[in-house]
N, C-alpha and C positions, 0 to 999 in steps of 0.2 A: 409267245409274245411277238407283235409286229416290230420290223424295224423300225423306226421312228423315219431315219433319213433318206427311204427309198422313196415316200412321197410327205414332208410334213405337212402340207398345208391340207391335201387329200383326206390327210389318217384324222389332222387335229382338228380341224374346222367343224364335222358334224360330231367328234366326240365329246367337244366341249358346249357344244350346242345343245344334245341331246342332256346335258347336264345344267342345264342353262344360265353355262358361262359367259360372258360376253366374249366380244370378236376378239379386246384386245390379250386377251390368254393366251393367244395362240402368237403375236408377239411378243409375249413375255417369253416365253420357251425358245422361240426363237431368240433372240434377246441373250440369254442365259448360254446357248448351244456355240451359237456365231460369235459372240463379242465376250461375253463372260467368259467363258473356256469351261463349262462346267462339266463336272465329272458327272453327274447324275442328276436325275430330279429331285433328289434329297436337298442337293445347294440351292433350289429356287428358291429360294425363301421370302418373295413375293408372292407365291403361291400357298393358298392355306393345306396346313399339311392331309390333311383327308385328301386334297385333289391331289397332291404329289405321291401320294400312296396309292390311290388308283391307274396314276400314269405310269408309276413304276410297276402295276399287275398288268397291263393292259400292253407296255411299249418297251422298248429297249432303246438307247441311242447306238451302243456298242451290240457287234456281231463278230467282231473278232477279239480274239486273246494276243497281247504283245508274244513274240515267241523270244526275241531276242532286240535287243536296243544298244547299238552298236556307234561311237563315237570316236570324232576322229578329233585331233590338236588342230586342224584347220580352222572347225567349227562346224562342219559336216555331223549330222546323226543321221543315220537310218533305223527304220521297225522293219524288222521281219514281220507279217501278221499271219494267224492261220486261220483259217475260215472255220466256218460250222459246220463242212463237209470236210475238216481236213486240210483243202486246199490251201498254200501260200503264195502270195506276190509280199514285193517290197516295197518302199515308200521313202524317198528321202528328203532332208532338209538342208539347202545349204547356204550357210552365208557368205556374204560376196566381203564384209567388211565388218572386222570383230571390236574395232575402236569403239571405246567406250563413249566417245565424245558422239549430243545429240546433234540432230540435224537441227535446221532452226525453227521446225514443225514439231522436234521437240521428241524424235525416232531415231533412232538408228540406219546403219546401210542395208541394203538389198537383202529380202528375206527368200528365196524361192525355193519352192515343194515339188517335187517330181512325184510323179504320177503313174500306177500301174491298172490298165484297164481289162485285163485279162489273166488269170489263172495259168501260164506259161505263153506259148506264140505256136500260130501256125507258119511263120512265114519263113521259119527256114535260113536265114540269115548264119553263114557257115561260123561266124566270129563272135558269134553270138550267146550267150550262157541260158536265157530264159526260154528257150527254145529247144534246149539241147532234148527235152524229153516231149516236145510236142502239145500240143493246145489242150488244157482238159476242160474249160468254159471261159464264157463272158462273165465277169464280175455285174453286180448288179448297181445300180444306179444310188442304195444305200451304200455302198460296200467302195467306192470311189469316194464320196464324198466322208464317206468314215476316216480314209486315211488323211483328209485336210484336216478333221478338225483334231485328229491324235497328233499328228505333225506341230498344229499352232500351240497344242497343249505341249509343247517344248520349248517355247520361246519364253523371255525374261518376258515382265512386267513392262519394258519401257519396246519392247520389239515387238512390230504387227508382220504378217506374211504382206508379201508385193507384189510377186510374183507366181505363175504354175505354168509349168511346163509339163504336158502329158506326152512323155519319153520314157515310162518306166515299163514293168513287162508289159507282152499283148501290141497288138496291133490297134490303136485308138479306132483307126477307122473304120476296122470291123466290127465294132460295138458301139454305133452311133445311138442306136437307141438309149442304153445306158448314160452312154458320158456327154448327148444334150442336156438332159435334165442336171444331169450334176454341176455342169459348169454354172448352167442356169443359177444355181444355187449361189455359187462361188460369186459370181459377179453380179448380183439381187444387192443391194441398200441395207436392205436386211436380213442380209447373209454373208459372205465376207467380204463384199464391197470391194473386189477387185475388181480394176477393169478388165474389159474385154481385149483391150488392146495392151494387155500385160500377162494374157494365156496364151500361151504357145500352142496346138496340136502340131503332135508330129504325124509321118505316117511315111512306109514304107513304099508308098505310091502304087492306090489302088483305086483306078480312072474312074469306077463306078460310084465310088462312095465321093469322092472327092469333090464329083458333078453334084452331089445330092448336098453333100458341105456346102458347093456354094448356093445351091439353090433355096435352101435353107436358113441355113445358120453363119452367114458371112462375117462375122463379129470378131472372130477370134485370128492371133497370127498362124500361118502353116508353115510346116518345117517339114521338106519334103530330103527322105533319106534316100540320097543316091548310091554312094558309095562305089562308082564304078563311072569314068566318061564314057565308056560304048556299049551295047546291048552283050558283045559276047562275054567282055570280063563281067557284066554287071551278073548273069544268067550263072554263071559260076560262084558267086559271091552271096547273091539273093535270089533263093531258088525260086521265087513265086515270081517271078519276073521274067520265066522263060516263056510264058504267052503274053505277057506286058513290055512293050519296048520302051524306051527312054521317050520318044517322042510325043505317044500316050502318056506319056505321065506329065512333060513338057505342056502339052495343049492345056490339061485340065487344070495346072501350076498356074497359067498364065490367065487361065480362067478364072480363076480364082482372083489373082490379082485383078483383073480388068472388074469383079463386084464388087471384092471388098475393100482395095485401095490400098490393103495394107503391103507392106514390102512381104517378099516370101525368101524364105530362109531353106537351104541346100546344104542336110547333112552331110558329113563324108569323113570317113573311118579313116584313117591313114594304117594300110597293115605293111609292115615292112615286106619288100620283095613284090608287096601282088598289087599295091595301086597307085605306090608313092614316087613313082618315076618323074623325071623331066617332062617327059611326052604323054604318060598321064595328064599332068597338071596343064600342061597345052593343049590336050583334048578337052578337058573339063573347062579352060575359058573358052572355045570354038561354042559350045555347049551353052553356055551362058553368059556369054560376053555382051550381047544386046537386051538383058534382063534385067529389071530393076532388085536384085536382090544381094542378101549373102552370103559366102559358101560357109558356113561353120566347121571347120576342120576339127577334129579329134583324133589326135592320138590313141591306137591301139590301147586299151586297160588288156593288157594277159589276163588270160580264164586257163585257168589248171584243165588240163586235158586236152587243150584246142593247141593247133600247131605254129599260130598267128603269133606275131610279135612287136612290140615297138618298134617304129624305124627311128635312126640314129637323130640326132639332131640337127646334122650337116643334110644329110634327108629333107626332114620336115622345111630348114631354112630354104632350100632350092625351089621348095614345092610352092612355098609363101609367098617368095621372089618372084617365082613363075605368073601366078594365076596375079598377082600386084602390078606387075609390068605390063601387063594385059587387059589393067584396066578394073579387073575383079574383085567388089570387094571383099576382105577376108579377114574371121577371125578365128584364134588357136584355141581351143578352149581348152584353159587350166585344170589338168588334172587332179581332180579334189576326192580326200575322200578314200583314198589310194589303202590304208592301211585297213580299211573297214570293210574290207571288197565292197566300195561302194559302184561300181561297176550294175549292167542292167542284170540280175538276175545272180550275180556270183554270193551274197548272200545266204541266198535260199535253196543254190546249188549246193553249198558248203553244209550246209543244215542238212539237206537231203543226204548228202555221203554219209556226213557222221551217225548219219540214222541209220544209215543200211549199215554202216562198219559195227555198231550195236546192237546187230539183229532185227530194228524193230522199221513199221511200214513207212518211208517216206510219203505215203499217201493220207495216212490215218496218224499224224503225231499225236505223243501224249504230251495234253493240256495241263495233265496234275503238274 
C-alpha cells in the first residue's frame, strides 16, 4: 500500500477520478485526516463504504507503529515511532498552559509539536543523544507529516495544535526535500492551518542549504544553533562546523532575515564548565549585539553516558545578566518534559539500550 501523506493530493486526485469520483472526495479525506483526527478510512462516513474499502486496499495514512507514549505531569507527551525499516525518531507534544479555562476563541493555551526529520543525525553535536550512533536516513515527506497528525490525535476535543517547531532528531536542513512539502501541508487551509509564521526550523547552521531556504521557501521562522561564541569552542562542540565558521552561518542568518523579515532566533546549549562563562556570554553579545534577533538559551537536559552537565543556577543567572546588559534579547527555555526523557533523542536512546541489554537488534525492533 502507498503512503497516503507522502503526496495526498498526487496519489488522490487521479484515484478518485479514475473511479469517477468528484474533486470534492479528495477534500473530504482531507477533511477527515487534518481536522477530524481520524484513525482510518473506516471513520469517513461521508464516504460510501465500497470507496472506504478500496482506499483502505489501495493506501495507508499510518507507516509507523507507536513504540512507546511516554507522559509527563507538565503536560508534555512524546511517541517513540518505528519505522517500516526498523528505524526510530521521536516526536513531542508540549503544552505551554494546562488551565482548563477557554480563551475567548473558545481554545485553550499554546499547543506546540516538535519535530524529527531524520532517522538519528550526522552532525555530530558532542551533547547531543540523537546523534550518539550516527545518520542512518532522511525520513520521508509521509513519515514527518505522520508524526503531526498522531501528535494532534492527543489533544482534548476543545485543544487545536498552534505551533511546530522542527528541533527534533536530524538535521532539518539536510532534508529540505522532504520537510518543504510537509510543512507545506501543515500550513495549507486545508491541512492544519498553521501559520507559517508559527513554524520554527531549526538548523545546526548549514550556509548552503540555508541560501536555498531563503531562496525558496522564506515563510517559516529560523532558529539557528550556535551553541558556541567563537569558531574554536564552537568546532569542539559541533563537529560539522570545523569547515563552517560562525561568520558563514552569520551572513546567511542575516540573509535570511533581510527576505523573510522574520526576527531569527539563536540556539545556545548552556553545558556547564564548556560555554556558560561570564566572557562566554560577552562573546556571544559581541556576536549578536547589532542583530535583530533572540538568543533562546537552554539548559543542559543530561543524557546518560555524555559527560555534559547542568550549570548551577547562580551560572545560568550571570549569563542572563550578561548578554541583558548588553542589549540582547533573551529567553530560558523551561525545562519540560524532564521525567519522560523528553530530551532530543534520549527516548529512543533508552529504547535502543534496553534492547541491546535483552539481546534483541536495536535496529530491527519487535513490533508484536
Amino acid at each position: 500500500m502507498a503512503h497516503l501523506l507522502d503526496a495526498i493530493d498526487s496519489l488522490l486526485a487521479p484515484w478518485f477520478q479514475a473511479r469517477g469520483q468528484g474533486a470534492y472526495r479528495l477534500g473530504q479525506v482531507r477533511n477527515w485526516l487534518f481536522e477530524r483526527r481520524a484513525a482510518g478510512f473506516e471513520a469517513m462516513t461521508n464516504l460510501p463504504r465500497g470507496l472506504r474499502c478500496e482506499l483502505a486496499r489501495d493506501f495507508t495514512p499510518w507507516s509507523t507503529e507507536i513504540a512507546r507514549h511516554a507522559q509527563a505531569a507538565d503536560g508534555t507527551e512524546k511517541l517513540l515511532l518505528t519505522m517500516r525499516d526498523g528505524g526510530q525518531v521521536e516526536c513531542v507534544l508540549l503544552r505551554e498552559d494546562r488551565s482548563p479555562r477557554l480563551s475567548p476563541a473558545g481554545r485553550v493555551g499554546r499547543r506546540t509539536i516538535c519535530l524529527s526529520t531524520q532517522v538519528g543525525c550526522g552532525m555530530g553535536c558532542v551533547f547531543c543523544a540523537s546523534g550518539l550512533d550516527g545518520l542512518q536516513r532522511n525520513l520521508a515527506t509521509g513519515e514527518i507529516v505522520e508524526q503531526m497528525l498522531r501528535l494532534q490525535r492527543l489533544l482534548g476535543p476543545d485543544e487545536r495544535l498552534s505551533h511546530i517547531v522542527v528541533m527534533g532528531m536530524g538535521e532539518p536542513l539536510a532534508n529540505l526535500d522532504a520537510l518543504l512539502p510537509a510543512l507545506a501541508e501543515a500550513s495549507r487551509e486545508d491541512g492544519l492551518g498553521i501559520s507559517a509564521r508559527r513554524i520554527t526550523v531549526s538548523t545546526v547552521g548549514l550556509p548552503k542549504a540555508m541560501r536555498r531556504l531563503s531562496e525558496t521557501t522564506p515563510r517559516y521562522r529560523l532558529a539557528v544553533s550556535l551553541h558556541a561564541p567563537n569558531d574554536e569552542l564552537r568546532r569542539r562542540i559541533v563537529p560539522v562546523s570545523g569547515t563552517i565558521s560562525l561568520a558563514e552561518v552569520l551572513v546567511e542568518a542575516d540573509h535570511y532575515f533581510d527576505v523573510s523579515g522574520r526576527r531569527l532566533t539563536f540556539e545556545y546549549v548552556l553545558l556547564a564548565g564548556v560555554n556558560d562563562s561570564r566572557q562566554h556570554a560577552e562573546q556571544l553579545a559581541d556576536l549578536l549585539a547589532s542583530r535583530t534577533a533572540l538568543v533562546n538559551v537552554i539548559p543542559y537536559n543530561p543524557v546518560a553516558g555524555l559527560p555534559y552537565q547542568t550549570p548551577g543556577l547562580a551560572a545560568q543567572r550571570t549569563f542572563r545578566q550578561t548578554l541583558e546588559a548588553r542589549g540582547v534579547a533573551v529567553k530560558f527555555r523551561h525545562r519540560k518534559g524532564e521525567a519522560i526523557d523528553a530530551a532530543c533523542g534520549q527516548l529512543c536512546r533508552r529504547a535502543q539500550e534496553e534492547m541491546r541489554t535483552q539481546g534483541r537488534s536495536p535496529s530491527r525492533p519487535n513490533l508484536g
